[in-house]
N, C-alpha and C positions, 0 to 999 in steps of 0.2 A: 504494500500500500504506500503510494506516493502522494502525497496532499499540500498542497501551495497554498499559503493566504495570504493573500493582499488587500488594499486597501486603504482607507484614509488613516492618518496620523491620530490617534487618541480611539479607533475601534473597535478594538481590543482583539490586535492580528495575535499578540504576543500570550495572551491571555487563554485563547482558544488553542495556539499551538500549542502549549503548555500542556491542556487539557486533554489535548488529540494525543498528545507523547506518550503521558501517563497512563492514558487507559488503555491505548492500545502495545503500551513499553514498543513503544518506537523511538529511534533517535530525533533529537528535535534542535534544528540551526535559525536562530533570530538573526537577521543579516544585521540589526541594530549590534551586535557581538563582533559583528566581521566588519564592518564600519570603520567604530568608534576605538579610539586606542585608551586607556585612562585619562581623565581632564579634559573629555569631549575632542582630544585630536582624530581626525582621519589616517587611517592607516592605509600606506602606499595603494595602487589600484593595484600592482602587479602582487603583491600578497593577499589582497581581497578575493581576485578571483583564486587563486591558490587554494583558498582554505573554501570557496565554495567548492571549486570542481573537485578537489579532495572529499568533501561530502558527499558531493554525487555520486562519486565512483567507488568509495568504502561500504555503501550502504543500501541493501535493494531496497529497505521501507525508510518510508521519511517523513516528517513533518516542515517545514520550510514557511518561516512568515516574514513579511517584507515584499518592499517595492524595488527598489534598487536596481535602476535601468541599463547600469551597466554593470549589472552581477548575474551574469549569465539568464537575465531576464526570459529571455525567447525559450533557452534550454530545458528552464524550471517547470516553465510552461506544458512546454513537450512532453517532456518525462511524467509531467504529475498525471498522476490516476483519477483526481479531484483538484480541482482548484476552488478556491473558494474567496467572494469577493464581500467583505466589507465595507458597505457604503454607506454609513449612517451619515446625516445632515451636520453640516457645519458646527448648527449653535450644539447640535447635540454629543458632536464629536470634543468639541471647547467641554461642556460640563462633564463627560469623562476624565477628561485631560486635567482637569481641575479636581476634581475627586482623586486621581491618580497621583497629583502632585504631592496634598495633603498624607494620604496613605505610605509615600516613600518619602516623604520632602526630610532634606540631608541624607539620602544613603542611596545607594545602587539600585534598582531591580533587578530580580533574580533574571531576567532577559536582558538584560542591558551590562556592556562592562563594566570592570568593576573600575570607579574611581569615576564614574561616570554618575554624579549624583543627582536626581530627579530635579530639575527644574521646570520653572515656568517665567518664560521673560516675552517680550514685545515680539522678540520674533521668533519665537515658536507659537507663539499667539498668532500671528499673523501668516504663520506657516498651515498651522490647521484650520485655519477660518478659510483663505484664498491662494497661498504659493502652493501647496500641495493639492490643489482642485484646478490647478490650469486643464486650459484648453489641449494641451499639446498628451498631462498626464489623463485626462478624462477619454483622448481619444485612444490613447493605451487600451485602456477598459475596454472601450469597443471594441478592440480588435481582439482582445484575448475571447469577449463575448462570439462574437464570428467568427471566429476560426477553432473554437473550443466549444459553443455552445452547449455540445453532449458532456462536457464534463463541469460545469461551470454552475456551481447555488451563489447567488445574491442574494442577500443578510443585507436588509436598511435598516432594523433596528431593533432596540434590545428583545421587544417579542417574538420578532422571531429568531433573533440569536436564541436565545431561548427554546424556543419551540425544536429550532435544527439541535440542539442540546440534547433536551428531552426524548424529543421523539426518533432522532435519527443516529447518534452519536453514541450514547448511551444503547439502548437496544442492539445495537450489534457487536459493540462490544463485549456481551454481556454472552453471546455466543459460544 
């Protein structure tokens, strides 16, 4: 089982891979981890892809969350057996993101590097309200829609996060 989740900043890609990991004990890579080096730096691109194709090719099952358009985007796609698209609403993505802060604020999440301590500043505000909903990443979505459409659940918001939880997550796992 291969499973990709993308989506917008604050809807909980990280949250649900986690979820996916555990129940099904698959390996689980948050590209937020392949990023970020401690103190919010970027680490080189030619070691970013490294450590994903290294994932790819260690591991038949996977869980994989992130956007990251130049981390073997097209590839993740491919190979996943599910993809799965989070698209909750701006303001609703910002009240996540806000609740999330509070819940880590001063320390790491367990999906984020370490030394990488949860903020919330102007521009990541600004990130998840309108620079991560451009026109250029939303036609992303479309194409992964069109061209994957058979493997492809859109999740706008916590109900039905929830409900694909309950109803579809859980029961097969349970197998």
């Amino acid at each position: 089982m291969k499973i990709a989740i993308i989506g917008y900043s604050g809807s909980g890609k990280s949250t649900l891979a986690r979820l996916i990991s555990e129940l099904y004990d698959i390996p689980v890579l948050h590209l937020d981890t392949v990023e970020f080096l401690p103190g919010w730096q970027s680490r080189e691109l030619s070691k970013k892809l490294e450590i994903v194709r290294n994932f790819l090719n260690q591991n038949s099952s996977w869980v994989i969350d992130g956007n990251y358009g130049k981390l073997m985007y097209w590839e993740r796609m491919e190979q996943a057996d599910h993809i799965i698209m989070l698209h909750f609403s701006p303001l609703n993505s910002l009240w996540r993101v806000i609740k999330r802060y509070f819940k880590f604020k001063g320390t790491s999440r367990p999906d984020m590097a370490k030394g990488c301590n949860e903020k919330l500043d102007f521009e990541f505000i600004k990130r998840v309200l309108f620079d991560g909903r451009k026109e250029i990443l939303q036609q992303r979505y479309e194409d992964v829609l069109k061209r994957y459409c058979h493997k492809v659940t859109t999740i706008k918001n916590q109900k039905e996060l929830d409900y694909f939880i309950d109803c579809i997550i859980y029961p097969f796992c349970l197998e």
